[in-house]
C-alpha positions in Angstrom: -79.7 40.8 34.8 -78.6 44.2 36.2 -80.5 46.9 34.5 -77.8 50.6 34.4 -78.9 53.6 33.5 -76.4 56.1 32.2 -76.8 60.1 32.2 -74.6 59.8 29.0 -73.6 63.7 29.9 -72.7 64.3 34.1 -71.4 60.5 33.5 -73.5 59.6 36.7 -74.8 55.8 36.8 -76.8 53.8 38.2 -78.4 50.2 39.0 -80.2 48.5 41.7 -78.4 45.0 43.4 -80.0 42.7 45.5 -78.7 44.7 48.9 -79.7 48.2 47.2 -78.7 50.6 44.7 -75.1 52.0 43.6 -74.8 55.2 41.7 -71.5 56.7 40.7 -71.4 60.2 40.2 -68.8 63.1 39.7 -67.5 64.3 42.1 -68.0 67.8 41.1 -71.5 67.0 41.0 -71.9 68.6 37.4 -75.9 68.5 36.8 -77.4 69.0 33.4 -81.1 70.4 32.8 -81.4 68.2 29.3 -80.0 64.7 30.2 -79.4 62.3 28.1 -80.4 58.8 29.2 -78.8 55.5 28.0 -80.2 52.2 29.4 -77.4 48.8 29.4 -78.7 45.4 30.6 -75.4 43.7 32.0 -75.3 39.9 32.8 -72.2 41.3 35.5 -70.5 44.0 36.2 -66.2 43.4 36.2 -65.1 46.8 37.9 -64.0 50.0 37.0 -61.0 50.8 35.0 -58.9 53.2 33.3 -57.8 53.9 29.8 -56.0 56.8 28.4 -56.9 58.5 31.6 -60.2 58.0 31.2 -62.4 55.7 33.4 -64.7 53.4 32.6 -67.3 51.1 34.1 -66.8 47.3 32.5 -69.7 45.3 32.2 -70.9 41.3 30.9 -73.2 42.0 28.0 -73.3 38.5 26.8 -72.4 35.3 27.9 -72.5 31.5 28.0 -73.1 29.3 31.3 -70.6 26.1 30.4 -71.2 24.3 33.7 -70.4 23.8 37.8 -67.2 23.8 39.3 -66.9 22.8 42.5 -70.7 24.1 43.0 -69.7 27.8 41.5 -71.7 28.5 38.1 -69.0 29.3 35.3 -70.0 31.4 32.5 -67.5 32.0 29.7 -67.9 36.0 28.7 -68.7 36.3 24.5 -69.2 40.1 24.5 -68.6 43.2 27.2 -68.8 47.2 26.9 -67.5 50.3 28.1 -69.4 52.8 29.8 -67.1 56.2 30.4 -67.8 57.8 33.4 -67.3 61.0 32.5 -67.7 62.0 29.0 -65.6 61.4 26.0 -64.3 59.9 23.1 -63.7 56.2 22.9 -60.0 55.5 22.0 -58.9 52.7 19.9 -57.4 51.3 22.6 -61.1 51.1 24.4 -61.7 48.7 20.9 -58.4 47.0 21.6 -59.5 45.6 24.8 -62.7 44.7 23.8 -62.0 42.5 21.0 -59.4 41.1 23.5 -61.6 40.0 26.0 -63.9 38.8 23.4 -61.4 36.5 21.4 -59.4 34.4 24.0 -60.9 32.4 26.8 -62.3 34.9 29.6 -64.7 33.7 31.9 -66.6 34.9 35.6 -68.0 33.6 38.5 -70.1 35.0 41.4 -68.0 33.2 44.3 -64.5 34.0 44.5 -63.2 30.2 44.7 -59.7 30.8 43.4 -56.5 32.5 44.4 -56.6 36.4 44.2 -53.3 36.1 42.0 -56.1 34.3 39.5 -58.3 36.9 38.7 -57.8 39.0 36.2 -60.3 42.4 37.8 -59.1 42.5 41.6 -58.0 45.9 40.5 -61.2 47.1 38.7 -63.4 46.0 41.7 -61.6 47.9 44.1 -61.9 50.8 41.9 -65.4 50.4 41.9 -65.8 49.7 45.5 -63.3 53.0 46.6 -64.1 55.4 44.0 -61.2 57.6 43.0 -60.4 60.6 40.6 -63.1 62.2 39.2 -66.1 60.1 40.7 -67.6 58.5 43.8 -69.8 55.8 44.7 -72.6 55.1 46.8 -74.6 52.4 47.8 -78.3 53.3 49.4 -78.8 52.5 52.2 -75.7 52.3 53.3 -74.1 48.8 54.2 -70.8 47.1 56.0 -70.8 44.7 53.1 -73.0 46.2 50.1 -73.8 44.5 47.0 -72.2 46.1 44.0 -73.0 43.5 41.4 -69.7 43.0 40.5 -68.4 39.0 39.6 -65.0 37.5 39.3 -63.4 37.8 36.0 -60.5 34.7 35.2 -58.5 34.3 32.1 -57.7 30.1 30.6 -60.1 27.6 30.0 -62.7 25.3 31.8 -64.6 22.1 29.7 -67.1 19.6 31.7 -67.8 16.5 29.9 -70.3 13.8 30.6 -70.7 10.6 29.8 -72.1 7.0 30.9 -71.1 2.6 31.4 -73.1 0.8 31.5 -75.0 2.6 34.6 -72.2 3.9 35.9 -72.4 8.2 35.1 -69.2 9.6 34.8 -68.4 13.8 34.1 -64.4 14.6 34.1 -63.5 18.6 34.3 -60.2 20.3 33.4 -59.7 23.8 34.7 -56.9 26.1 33.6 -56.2 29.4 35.9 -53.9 31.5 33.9 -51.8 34.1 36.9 -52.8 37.7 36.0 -49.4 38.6 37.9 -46.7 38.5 35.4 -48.5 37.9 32.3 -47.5 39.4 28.6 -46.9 38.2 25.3 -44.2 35.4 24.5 -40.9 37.1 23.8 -41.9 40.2 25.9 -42.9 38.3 29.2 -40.3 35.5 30.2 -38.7 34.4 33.0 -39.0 35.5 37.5 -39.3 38.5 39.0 -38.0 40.1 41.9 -41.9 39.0 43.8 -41.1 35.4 43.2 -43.7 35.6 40.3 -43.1 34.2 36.4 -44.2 34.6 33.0 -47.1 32.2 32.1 -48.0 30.9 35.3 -51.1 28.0 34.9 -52.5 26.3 37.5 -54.8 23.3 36.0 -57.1 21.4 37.9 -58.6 18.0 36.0 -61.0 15.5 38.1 -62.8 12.6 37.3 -66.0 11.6 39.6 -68.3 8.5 39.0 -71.3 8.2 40.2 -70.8 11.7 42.2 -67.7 10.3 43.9 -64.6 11.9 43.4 -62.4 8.6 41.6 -59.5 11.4 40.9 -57.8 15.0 41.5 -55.0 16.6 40.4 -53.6 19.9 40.4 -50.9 20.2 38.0 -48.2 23.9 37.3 -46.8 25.2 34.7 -44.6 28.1 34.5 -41.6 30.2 32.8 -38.1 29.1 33.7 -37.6 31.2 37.6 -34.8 32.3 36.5 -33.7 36.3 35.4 -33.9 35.5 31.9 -34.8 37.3 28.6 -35.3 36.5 24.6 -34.0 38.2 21.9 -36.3 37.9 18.9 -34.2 36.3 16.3 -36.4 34.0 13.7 -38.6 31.1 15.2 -36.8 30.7 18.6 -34.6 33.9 19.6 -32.0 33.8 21.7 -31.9 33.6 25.7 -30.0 35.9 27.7 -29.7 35.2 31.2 -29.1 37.9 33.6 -26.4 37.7 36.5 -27.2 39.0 39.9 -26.8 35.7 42.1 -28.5 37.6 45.1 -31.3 38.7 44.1 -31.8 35.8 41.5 -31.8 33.8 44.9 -34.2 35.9 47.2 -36.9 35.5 44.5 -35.9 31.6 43.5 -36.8 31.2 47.2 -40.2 33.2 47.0 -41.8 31.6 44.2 -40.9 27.7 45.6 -41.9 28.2 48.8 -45.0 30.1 47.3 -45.6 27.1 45.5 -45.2 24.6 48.4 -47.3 26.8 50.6 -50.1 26.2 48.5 -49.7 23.1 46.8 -47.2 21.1 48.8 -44.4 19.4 48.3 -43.4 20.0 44.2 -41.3 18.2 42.0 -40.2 20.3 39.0 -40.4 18.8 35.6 -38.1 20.3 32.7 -38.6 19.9 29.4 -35.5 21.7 27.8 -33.6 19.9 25.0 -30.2 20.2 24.1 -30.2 23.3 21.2 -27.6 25.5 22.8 -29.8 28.2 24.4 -32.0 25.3 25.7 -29.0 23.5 27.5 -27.5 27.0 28.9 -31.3 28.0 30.5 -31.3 24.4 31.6 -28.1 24.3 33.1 -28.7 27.5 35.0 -31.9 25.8 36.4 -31.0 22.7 37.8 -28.0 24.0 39.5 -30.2 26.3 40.8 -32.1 23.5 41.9 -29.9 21.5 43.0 -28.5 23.8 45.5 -32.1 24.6 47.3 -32.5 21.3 47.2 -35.4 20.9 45.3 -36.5 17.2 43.8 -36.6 17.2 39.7 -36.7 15.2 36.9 -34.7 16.2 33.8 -36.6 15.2 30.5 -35.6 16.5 26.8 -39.6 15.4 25.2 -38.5 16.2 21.9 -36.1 13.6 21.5 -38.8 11.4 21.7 -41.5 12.7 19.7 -41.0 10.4 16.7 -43.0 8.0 18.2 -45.5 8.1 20.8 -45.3 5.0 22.6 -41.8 5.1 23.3 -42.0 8.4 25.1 -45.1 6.9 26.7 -42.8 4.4 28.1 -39.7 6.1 29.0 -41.7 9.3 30.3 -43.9 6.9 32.5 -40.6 5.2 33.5 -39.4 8.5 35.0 -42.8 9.1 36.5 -41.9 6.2 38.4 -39.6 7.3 40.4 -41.0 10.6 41.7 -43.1 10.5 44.7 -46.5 9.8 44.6 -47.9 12.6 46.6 -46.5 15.6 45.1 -47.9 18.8 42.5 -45.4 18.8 39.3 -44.1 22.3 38.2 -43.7 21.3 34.2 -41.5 23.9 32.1 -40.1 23.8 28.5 -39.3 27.1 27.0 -42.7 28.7 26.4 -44.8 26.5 28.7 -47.0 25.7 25.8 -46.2 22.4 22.9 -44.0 19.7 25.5 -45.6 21.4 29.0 -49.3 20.4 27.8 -48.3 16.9 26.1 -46.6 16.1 29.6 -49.2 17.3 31.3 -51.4 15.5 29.9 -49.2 12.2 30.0 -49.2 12.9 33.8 -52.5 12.8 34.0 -53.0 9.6 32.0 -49.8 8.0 33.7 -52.3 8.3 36.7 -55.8 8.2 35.9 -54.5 4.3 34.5 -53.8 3.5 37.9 -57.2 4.0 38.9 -59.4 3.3 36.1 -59.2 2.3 32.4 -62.0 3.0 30.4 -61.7 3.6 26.3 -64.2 6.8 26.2 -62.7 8.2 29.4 -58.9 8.7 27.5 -60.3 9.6 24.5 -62.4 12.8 26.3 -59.2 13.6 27.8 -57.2 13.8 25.0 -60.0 15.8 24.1 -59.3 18.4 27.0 -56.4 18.1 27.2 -55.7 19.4 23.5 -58.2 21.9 23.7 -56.3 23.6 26.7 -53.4 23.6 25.0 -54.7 25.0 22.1 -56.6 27.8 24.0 -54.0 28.9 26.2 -51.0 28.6 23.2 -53.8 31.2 21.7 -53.3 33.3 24.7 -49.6 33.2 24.9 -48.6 33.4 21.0 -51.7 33.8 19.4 -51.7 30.4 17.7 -52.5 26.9 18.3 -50.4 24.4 20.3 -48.2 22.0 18.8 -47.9 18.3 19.1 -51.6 18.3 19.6 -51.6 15.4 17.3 -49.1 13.7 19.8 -52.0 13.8 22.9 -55.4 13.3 20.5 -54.3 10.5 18.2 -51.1 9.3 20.3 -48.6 9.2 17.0 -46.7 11.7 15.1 -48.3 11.9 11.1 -47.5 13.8 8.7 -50.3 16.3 8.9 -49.3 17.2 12.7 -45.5 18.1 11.4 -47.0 20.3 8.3 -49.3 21.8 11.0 -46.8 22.9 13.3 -44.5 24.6 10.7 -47.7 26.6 10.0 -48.2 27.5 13.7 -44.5 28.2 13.8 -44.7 30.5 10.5 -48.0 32.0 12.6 -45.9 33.0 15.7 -43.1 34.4 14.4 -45.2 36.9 12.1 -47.6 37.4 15.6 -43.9 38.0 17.3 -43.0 40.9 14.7 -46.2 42.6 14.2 -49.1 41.9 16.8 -47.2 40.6 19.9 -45.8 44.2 21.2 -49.8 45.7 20.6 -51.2 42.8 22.6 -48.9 43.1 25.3 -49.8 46.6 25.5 -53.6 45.5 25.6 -52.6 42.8 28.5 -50.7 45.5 30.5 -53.9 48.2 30.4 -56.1 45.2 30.8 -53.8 44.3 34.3 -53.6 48.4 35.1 -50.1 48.3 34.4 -50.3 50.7 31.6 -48.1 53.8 32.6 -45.3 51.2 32.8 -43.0 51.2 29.8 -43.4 47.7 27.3 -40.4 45.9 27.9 -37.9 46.1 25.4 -36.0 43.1 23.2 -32.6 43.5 24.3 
């Protein structure tokens, strides 16, 4: 617990870590005789940031541990606060970000074991650590490597489950790493940019260990379509437009594969897209693209099969077949959400079967698996996935269909009335917000 005291009216703070103490202070040293004092216990601190011009220190209030990954403690975060550095109003868009935070699946760690393009307050941690604008920091006595107190906020979804044969113990974790890169809204965030970065980029990591031995390990990508593409909002789908500068298009197709195969190795792109006319242009677009960088892919239109479970089992596993055995799949449909997470999952079952059957083991991944879809589609468009019955009962009923003509009625109201206000959240969250929102075309 990290115990800050505020002087509510110079804005100076300050808290004791386990290398010493940090205070920030203006930087006009501004002193009052009658200081108010407010005292904030804070599970972490996540960084410095800036709203409306004013800056604020972000802290951990409340939160939950939910188990070990890889030997780092994960803590999902339930409640946070704003401390402004120097005085003033809280805006609504101070409110905004809290209950943002606070709904959708944010979590923090100590140790920084993921990719810097996975966390989410890389920017509000150097803030803190530099001190800029109207403040400074200090850390007594002074240090080459002091101890702010500060952890490692990520954005997705982490579940550990346990469970025993016999006496055989068995715990299988799925973790989901949404990029805080190129992230928005649905609509309003699709597609590559010029970095070799996309729209909805997930990493997922699921393992199975018995007995503490690692039986399985899989890291598995999803992504927007790396291609220059937008979406007009035009009832439940909207239509693509797809932008035409071959050059550049090409520079950053290049960056984000060998990105990818950098860190992951070799990739074999999985694409989802049907054949509804904006689906078959995007897809055309891609595998030609594809084709001429000579990337391996497998070309698979899920919803043609979705009537029945068993025989996309069959002809998806068929495909699987084919591919390579030692390679990370980069899965796309159109939003990365209903067909990327139903895949995914199939993936994982096609080879967790290879290795081990066990009745309890598939039904606690359906389990996560659904969840995770679920909890990033909430993310994303603000409603559940689709198709969950699909992965957690393994048929299409009747239920599942009226279910997703709800979620569908859900995200297109979200897309006309909340979408543009959380994107605008997301952006401020990432320090983007003196950029312009991106407009529909």
């Amino acid at each position: 617990m990290i115990n800050i005291i505020h002087y509510k009216y110079s804005g100076k703070m300050r808290w004791s870590t386990e290398t010493g103490t940090v205070s920030l202070k203006n930087r006009h040293n501004i002193e009052f005789l009658d200081e108010e004092l407010e005292r904030y216990e804070a599970e972490t601190i996540l960084g410095v940031i800036e709203i409306d011009d004013n800056s604020y220190l972000v802290m951990v209030k409340k939160s939950e541990s939910i188990g070990l990954y890889e030997g780092n403690e994960i803590f999902k975060i339930l409640k946070v606060e704003f401390i402004p550095i120097i005085i003033c109003s809280h805006t609504e868009n101070v409110a905004y970000l809290k209950q943002f935070i606070q709904t959708y699946d944010f979590y923090f760690t100590k140790n920084k074991f993921m990719e810097e393009r996975f966390i989410w307050n890389m920017h509000m941690i150097d803030r803190l650590k530099t001190g800029e604008g109207e403040w400074r920091v200090f850390h007594y006595p002074e240090r080459l490597d002091p101890d702010f107190g500060y952890s490692y906020m990520f954005c997705g979804f982490f579940v550990s489950k346990f469970f025993k044969v016999f006496d055989d113990s068995y715990v299988i974790k799925l973790l989901s790493l949404v990029c805080s890169r190129k992230m928005g809204t649905r609509f309003l965030s699709r597609g590559l940019d010029v970095d070799g970065n996309v729209s909805f980029f997930v990493k997922t990591h699921f393992s199975v260990r018995k007995n503490n031995r690692t039986l399985f390990n899989l890291n598995i990508l999803r992504g927007s379509v790396p291609l220059f593409w937008k979406q007009k909002t035009h009832g439940i789908n909207g239509r693509v437009f797809i932008l035409d500068d071959e050059e550049a298009l090409g520079n950053a197709f290049d960056k984000h594969f060998e990105l990818l195969k950098e860190e992951y190795g070799n990739i074999h792109v999985l694409t989802l897209l049907g054949e509804r006319k904006d689906e078959k242009l995007l897809n055309t677009v891609y595998i030609k693209m594809l084709k001429e960088k000579n990337i391996a892919f497998t070309d698979f239109d899920l919803n043609s099969f979705t009537s029945n479970f068993e025989n996309l089992k069959k002809s998806f596993f068929e495909k699987l077949n084919k591919c390579e055995s030692n390679v990370t799949y980069r899965v796309n449909c159109v939003d990365c959400l209903d067909r990327t997470n139903l895949a995914q999952y199939l993936i994982c079952k096609y080879k967790v079967e290879k290795i081990i059957q066990n009745h309890t083991l598939n039904k606690l991944m359906q389990e996560c698996w659904t969840d995770n879809g679920h909890s990033l589609s909430n993310l994303y468009t603000g409603s559940d996935v689709m198709k969950s019955d699909l992965s957690l009962n393994q048929k299409r009923s009747i239920f599942g269909v009226v279910d997703d003509i709800f979620i569908s009625a859900t995200r297109l109201i979200n897309n006309r009335f909340t979408d543009k206000q959380k994107n605008k959240i997301i952006n401020i969250l990432m320090g983007k917000d003196k950029k312009e929102d991106r407009d529909d075309m």
